[in-house]
C-alpha positions in Angstrom: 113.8 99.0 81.9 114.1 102.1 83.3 117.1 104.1 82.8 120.3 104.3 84.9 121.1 107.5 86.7 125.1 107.9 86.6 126.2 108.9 90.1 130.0 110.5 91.0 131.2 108.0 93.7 131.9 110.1 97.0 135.5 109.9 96.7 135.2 111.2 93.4 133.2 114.0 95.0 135.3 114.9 97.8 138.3 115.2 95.6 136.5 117.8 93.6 135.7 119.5 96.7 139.0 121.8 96.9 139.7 123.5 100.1 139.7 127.7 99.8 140.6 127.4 96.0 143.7 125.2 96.9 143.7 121.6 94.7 146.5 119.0 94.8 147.4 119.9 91.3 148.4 123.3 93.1 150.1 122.0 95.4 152.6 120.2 93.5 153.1 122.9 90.9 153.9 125.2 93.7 156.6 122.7 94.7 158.1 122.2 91.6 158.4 125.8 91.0 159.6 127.1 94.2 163.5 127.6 94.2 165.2 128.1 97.8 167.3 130.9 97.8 167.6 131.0 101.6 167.4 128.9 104.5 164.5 131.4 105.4 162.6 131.2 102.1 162.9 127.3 102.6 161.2 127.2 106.1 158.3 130.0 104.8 157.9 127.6 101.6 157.7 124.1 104.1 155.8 126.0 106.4 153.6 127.0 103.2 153.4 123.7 102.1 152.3 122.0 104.9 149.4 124.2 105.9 147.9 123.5 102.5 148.0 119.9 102.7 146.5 120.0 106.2 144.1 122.3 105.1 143.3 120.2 102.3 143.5 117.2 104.3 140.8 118.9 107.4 138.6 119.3 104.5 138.3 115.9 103.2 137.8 114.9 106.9 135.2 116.8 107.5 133.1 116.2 104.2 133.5 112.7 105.0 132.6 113.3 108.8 129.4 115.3 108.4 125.8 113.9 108.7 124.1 112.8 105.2 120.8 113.7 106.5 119.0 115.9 109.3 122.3 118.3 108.9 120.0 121.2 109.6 119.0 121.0 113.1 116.5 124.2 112.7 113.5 123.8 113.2 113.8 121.5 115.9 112.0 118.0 116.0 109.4 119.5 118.2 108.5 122.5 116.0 108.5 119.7 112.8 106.1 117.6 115.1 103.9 120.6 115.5 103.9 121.2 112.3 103.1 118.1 110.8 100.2 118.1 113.1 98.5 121.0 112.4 98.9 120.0 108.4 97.4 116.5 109.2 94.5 117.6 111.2 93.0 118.9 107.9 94.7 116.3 105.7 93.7 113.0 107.5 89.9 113.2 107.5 90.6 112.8 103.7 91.5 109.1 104.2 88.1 108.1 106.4 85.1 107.7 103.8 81.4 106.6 105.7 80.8 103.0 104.9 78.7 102.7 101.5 77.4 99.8 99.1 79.4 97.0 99.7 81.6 98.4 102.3 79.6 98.1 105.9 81.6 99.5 108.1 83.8 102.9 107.7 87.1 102.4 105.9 90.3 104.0 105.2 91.7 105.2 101.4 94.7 106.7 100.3 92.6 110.2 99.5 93.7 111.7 96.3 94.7 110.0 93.4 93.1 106.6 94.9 89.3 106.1 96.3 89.4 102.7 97.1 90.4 100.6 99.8 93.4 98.4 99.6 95.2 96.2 102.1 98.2 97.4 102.8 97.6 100.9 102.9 94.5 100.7 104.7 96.6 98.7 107.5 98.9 101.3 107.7 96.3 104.4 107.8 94.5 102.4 110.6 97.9 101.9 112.2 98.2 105.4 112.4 95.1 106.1 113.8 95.1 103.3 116.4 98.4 104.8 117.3 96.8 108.5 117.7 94.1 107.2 120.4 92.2 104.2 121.2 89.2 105.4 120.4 90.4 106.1 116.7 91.4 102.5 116.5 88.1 101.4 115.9 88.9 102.3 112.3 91.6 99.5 112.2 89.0 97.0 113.5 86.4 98.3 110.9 89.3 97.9 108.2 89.6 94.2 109.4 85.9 94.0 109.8 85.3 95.2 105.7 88.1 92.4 104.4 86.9 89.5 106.4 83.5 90.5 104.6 85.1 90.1 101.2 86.9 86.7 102.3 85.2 83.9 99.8 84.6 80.4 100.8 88.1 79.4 99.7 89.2 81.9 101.9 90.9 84.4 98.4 90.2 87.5 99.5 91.0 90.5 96.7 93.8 93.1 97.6 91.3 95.7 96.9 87.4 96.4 97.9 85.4 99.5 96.3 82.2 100.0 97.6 80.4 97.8 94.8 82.7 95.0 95.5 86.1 93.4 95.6 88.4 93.9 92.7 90.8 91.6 91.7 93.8 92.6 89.8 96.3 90.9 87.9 93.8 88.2 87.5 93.3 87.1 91.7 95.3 89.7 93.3 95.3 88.3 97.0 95.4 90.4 99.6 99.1 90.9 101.5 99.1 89.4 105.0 97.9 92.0 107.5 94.7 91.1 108.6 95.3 89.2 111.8 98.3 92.0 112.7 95.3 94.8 112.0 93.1 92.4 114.4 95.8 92.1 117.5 96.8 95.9 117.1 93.3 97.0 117.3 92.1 94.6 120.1 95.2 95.8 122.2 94.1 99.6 121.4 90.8 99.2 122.0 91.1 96.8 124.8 88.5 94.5 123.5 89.2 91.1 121.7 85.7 89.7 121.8 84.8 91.3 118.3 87.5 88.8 116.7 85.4 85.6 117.1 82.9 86.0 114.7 85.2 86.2 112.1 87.9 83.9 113.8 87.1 81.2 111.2 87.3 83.0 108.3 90.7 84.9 108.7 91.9 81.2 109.6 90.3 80.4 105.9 92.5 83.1 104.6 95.9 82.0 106.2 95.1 78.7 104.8 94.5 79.8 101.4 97.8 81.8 101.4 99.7 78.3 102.4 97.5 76.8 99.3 98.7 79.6 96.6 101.8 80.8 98.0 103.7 78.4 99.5 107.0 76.5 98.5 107.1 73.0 100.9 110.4 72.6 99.6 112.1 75.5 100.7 109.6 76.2 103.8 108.8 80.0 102.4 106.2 82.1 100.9 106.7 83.9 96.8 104.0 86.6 95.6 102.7 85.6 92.4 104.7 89.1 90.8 105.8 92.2 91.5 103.1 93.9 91.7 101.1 92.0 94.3 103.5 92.9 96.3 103.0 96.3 96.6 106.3 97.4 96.0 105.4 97.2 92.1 108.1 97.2 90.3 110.6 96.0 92.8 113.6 94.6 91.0 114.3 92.0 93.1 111.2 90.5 91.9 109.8 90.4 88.4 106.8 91.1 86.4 107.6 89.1 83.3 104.3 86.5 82.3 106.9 83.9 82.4 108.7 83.9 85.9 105.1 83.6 87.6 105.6 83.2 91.2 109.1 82.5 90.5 111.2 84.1 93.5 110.3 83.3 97.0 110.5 86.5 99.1 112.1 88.2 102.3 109.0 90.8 102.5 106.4 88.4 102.0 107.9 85.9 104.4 108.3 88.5 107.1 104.5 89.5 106.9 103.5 86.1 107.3 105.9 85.3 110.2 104.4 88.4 111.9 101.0 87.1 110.7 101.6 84.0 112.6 102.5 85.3 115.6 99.4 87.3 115.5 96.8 84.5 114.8 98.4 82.7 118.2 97.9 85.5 120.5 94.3 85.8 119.3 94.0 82.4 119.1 95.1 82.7 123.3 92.8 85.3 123.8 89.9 83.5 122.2 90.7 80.6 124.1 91.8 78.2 121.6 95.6 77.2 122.8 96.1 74.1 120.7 95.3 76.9 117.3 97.6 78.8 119.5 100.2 76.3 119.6 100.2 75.6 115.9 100.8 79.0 114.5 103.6 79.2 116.9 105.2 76.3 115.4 104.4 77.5 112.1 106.0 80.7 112.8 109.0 78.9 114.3 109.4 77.0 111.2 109.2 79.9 108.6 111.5 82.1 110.7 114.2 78.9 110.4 113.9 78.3 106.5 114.3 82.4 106.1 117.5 81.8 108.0 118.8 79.0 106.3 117.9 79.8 102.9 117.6 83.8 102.5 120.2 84.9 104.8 123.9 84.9 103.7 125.7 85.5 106.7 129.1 86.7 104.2 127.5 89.3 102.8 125.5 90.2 105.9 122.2 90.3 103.9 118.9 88.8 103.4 118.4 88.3 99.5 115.1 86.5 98.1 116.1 83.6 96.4 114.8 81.4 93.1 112.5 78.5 93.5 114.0 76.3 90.8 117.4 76.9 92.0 117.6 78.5 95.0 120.3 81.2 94.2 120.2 84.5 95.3 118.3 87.2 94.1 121.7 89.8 94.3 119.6 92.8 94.3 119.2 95.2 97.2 115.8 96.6 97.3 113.5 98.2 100.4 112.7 94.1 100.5 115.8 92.9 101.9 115.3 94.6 105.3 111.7 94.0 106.1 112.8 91.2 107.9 114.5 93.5 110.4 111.3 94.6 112.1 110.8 91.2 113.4 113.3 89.1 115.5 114.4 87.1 112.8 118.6 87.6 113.4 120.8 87.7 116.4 121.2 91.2 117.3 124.8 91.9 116.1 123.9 90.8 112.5 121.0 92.7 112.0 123.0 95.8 113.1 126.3 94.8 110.8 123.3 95.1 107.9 122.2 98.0 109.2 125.7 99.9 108.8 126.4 97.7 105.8 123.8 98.8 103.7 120.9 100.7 105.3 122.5 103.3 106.7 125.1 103.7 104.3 125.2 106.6 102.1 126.7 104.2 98.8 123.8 102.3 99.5 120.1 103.2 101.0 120.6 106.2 102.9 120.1 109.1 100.7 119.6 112.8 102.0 116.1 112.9 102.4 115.8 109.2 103.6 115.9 105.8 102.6 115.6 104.5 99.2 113.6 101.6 98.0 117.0 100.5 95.8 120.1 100.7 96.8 122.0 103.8 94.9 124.7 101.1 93.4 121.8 99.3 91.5 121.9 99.6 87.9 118.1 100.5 87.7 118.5 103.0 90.7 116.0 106.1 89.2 113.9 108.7 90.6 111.7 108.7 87.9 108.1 109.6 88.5 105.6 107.4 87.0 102.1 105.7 88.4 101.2 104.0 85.6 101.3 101.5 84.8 103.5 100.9 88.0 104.4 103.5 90.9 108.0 103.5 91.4 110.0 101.1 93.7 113.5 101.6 92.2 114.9 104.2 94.5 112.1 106.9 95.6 111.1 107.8 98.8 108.1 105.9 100.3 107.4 106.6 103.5 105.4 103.1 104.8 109.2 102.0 104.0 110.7 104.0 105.7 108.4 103.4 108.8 109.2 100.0 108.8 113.0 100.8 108.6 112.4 103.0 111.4 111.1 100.2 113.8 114.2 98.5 112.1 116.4 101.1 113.4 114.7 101.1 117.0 114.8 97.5 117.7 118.4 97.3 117.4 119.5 100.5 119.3 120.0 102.9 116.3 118.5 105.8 118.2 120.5 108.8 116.9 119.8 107.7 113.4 116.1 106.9 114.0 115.6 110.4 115.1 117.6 111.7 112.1 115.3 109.9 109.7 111.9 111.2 111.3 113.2 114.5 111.0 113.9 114.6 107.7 110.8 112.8 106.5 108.8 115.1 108.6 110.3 118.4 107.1 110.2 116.8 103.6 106.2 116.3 104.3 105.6 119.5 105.4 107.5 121.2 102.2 105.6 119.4 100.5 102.2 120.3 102.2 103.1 124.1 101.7 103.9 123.6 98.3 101.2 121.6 96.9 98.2 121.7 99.7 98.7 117.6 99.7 101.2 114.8 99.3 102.8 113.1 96.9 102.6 108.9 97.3 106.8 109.0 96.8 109.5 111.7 97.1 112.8 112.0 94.5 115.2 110.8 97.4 118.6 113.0 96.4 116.2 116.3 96.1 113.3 115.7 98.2 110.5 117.0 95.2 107.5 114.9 95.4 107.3 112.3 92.4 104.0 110.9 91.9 100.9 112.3 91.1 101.9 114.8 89.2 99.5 117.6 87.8 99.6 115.8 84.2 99.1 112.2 85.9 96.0 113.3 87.7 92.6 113.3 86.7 91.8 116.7 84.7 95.4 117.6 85.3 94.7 118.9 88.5 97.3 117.7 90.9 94.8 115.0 93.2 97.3 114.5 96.0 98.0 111.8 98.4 97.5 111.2 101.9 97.7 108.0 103.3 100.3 106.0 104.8 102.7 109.4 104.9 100.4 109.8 107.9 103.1 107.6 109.3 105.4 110.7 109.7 103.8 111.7 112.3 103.9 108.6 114.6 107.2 108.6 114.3 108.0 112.0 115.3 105.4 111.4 118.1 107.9 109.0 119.2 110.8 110.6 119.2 109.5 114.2 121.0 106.8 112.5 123.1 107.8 109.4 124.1 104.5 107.6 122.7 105.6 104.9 120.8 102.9 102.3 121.2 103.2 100.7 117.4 106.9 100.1 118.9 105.3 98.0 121.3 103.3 96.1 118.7 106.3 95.0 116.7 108.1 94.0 120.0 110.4 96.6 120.3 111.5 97.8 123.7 112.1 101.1 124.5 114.5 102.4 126.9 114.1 103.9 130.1 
C-alpha cells in the first residue's frame, strides 16, 4: 500500500494565514489588556478593534474566494497555445514509427520510455492527430487497421502489438474498448467509411468476445479482469489482488463500451446494415440503464463501481467515477451537482495544476513516482484524464473552468519541455514536477521521456483560443455559438 500523504484541511490553512502579522490570539489579548481611561481612548481602542477583525475577516474571504488553478493569467492562453505548438512540432513525430514486422500499417507509440503500441494510448495519439487535420487522421485508421490485424478467431485481441507480434500481459490482457470509436472518428475526419467493411466482421468478433469475458448478465455491466487492464493500474477503486479476479464491475469500463456501442451502430448505418444498427442501439440503451440503476447513487451524487457478489459500492473516488460524464449517461443537473461536488472541488479532485486521478481525502492519495511495477493512478496528474474531464466539463456548460484547466496543463507541459527536452507520462499534482520516468527509472539512467497522449494539451487549448473543437463533436458535445 502506498503511503498516506497528511494534508492541512483548508480551514486549517486559512486560519494560519494571519492578516498583516495580526492573529486572533492578538486580538483578544489586546482586548483584555486595554484599560479605558477616556471616552476617547475607548472609541480609538473600538475603532482599533474592529478594523482588525475586518481586516482579519477580508483576508479569510479572499483566500477562500481566489481561483485554485490558472491564478496567473500571464502568459495568456494564446501565447501557451503557441507555445505548446512549437514544442510539439518536434516532439510528436516521436510517437509515429513506419510500419515494420508484424505491424503493416504505420502506428502510433508513447515515444520514450515505451516503443510499442498499445490501445489506449494509441487511440488517444491518433485522436490527436485526427483532430490536428484530416489528412493526419489516417494514422487513427491505420491504428484501427494494425489491431483488427491482431484480432484472433475468438475475436481476443491483446492490449499491446510490437512489431513481432501481440503481447499479452497479465496472462490475456484484452484490449480496452476503443476500436470502433477510433473507426467512426477517423471515417468522419477523413470522410471515407468504405475502408471499415473489410474488417466489419472482425471488430464485431471483438465486441462479442468482450460480452463473453467481461460481462455480468446479472447486473447488465461490464468488470476488467484487474486493475491493471484497465489502464489506470493501480486504481484503488479496483484491485490487483490474485483473489478478487474480475471482482468489481466498473464505471470506466462500462462507459467505453456504451460509447463503443454507439459507435458500431453508426458504422453499422453507414455500411448499410440497419438491423446490426438497431441492435447495438438497444445494447447501448440497456447498459446506459443498469449503469444508472446500479452505479449511480443519486444521495451522494456519484457514480461508484460496485461488487459483483454483493453489489455494494465501491466508496472510493478515483479518475473512474467520472468517465461516465463524457457520455449522456445523467440528466444534466446531476452530472453538474458531481461536478461541483467532487470534480471541481479543491477537498476533492481539483488540485493546483489539475485534476487528480484520487480524490485528495483518499487514504492512499500520493504523488509518488513509480513505473514499475505499476505507474501511478492514486492522485498524479495524467493528462488523457484530464482530457476526458475536459469534454466532461464542456458538455455540461463548465466553460470558465474548462479554460482554466487547459491553461494550466498547457503551462505545466511546457515547463516541463524546457526543463527536461520531453515529458513525463504523470505530473506531482500539488507541485506540478513531472513524476515518471525519472533519470534512474530509465534505461541507462538517461531520462527517456514521454510523449504521447500529453499531446492532448494541445487540442484542448486549440479549442479554447481557436474555436476548433472537432473531438467535442465526436463525444456529442455542443458548442455554443
Amino acid at each position: 500500500m502506498t503511503p498516506f500523504l497528511s494534508q492541512k484541511s483548508s480551514r486549517a490553512a486559512a486560519a494560519a494565514q494571519l492578516p498583516w502579522g495580526v492573529s486572533p490570539r492578538k486580538v483578544a489579548d489586546l482586548t483584555r489588556a486595554a484599560e479605558p481611561r477616556s471616552r476617547d481612548t475607548d472609541a480609538t481602542l473600538t475603532i482599533t478593534m474592529l478594523c482588525m477583525r475586518l481586516s482579519f475577516c477580508l483576508a479569510i474571504l479572499l483566500s477562500w474566494a481566489a481561483p485554485v488553478i490558472g491564478t496567473d493569467q500571464s502568459p495568456s492562453l494564446e501565447q501557451i497555445l503557441n507555445q505548446v505548438s512549437a514544442a510539439y512540432a518536434k516532439l510528436e513525430p516521436q510517437s509515429i514509427r513506419p510500419a515494420e514486422g508484424f505491424i503493416k500499417y504505420d502506428y502510433l507509440i508513447p515515444a520514450g520510455y515505451y516503443k510499442q503500441m498499445w490501445d489506449w494510448d494509441g487511440f488517444f495519439i491518433g485522436c490527436h492527430l485526427a483532430q490536428q487535420s484530416p489528412e493526419q487522421a489516417k494514422y487513427l485508421k491505420w491504428w484501427v487497421l494494425d489491431f483488427a490485424g491482431a484480432i484472433d478467431q475468438d475475436g481476443y485481441v491483446a492490449g499491446c502489438i510490437t512489431t513481432q507480434g501481440p503481447r499479452p500481459l497479465m496472462g490475456k490482457f484484452a484490449m480496452k474498448p476503443f476500436l470502433a470509436q477510433g473507426a467512426v472518428i477517423a471515417s468522419e475526419r477523413v470522410g471515407d467509411y468504405t475502408w471499415v467493411k473489410p474488417v466489419w466482421e472482425r471488430l464485431r468478433k471483438v465486441l462479442a468476445y468482450r460480452e463473453q469475458t467481461q460481462y455480468d448478465a446479472t447486473w447488465g455491466l461490464f468488470f476488467w479482469e484487474n486493475a491493471i487492464s484497465s489502464g489506470a493500474d493501480n486504481n484503488v477503486a479496483l484491485t490487483n489482488d490474485p483473489n478478487e479476479k474480475s471482482a468489481i464491475l466498473a464505471t470506466d469500463l462500462c462507459t467505453f463500451q456504451l460509447r463503443e456501442y454507439k459507435a458500431m451502430a453508426q458504422l453499422a448505418d453507414k455500411l448499410g446494415q440497419p438491423a446490426e444498427a438497431a441492435e447495438y442501439r438497444n445494447q447501448a440503451d440497456n447498459l446506459k440503464a443498469a449503469m444508472l440503476q446500479h452505479m449511480w447513487f443519486a444521495q451522494e451524487a456519484m457514480f461508484y463501481n460496485i461488487r459483483r457478489d454483493t453489489g455494494k459500492p465501491v466508496k472510493r473516488i478515483s479518475y473512474s467515477n467520472f468517465v461516465p460524464l463524457i457520455d449522456d449517461v445523467l440528466p444534466e443537473k446531476s452530472a453538474q451537482e458531481m461536478i461541483r461536488r467532487y470534480l471541481w472541488n479543491k477537498h476533492y479532485m481539483l488540485a493546483p495544476y489539475g485534476l487528480r486521478s484520487l480524490s485528495k481525502q483518499d487514504p492512499d492519495y500520493n504523488n509518488v513516482s513509480m513505473i514499475v511495477p505499476y505507474s501511478n493512478w492514486q492522485g498524479p496528474i495524467w493528462i488523457n484524464a484530464n482530457y476526458l474531464n475536459y469534454i466532461a466539463l464542456k458538455r455540461y456548460g463548465f466553460d470558465k473552468e474548462a479554460a482554466q484547466l487547459a491553461g494550466i496543463l498547457g503551462r505545466m507541459v511546457v515547463a516541463d519541455i524546457q526543463k527536461w527536452g520531453s515529458m513525463h507520462e504523470n505530473y506531482n499534482a500539488d507541485t506540478g514536477e513531472g513524476l515518471a520516468p525519472t533519470p534512474e527509472q530509465s534505461s541507462n539512467h538517461i531520462f527517456a521521456g514521454f510523449v504521447g497522449w500529453n499531446l492532448l494539451a494541445q487540442d484542448m487549448l486549440q479549442c479554447e483560443v481557436k474555436g476548433q473543437c472537432e473531438f467535442l463533436r465526436m463525444y456529442g458535445v455542443k458548442q455554443k455559438k
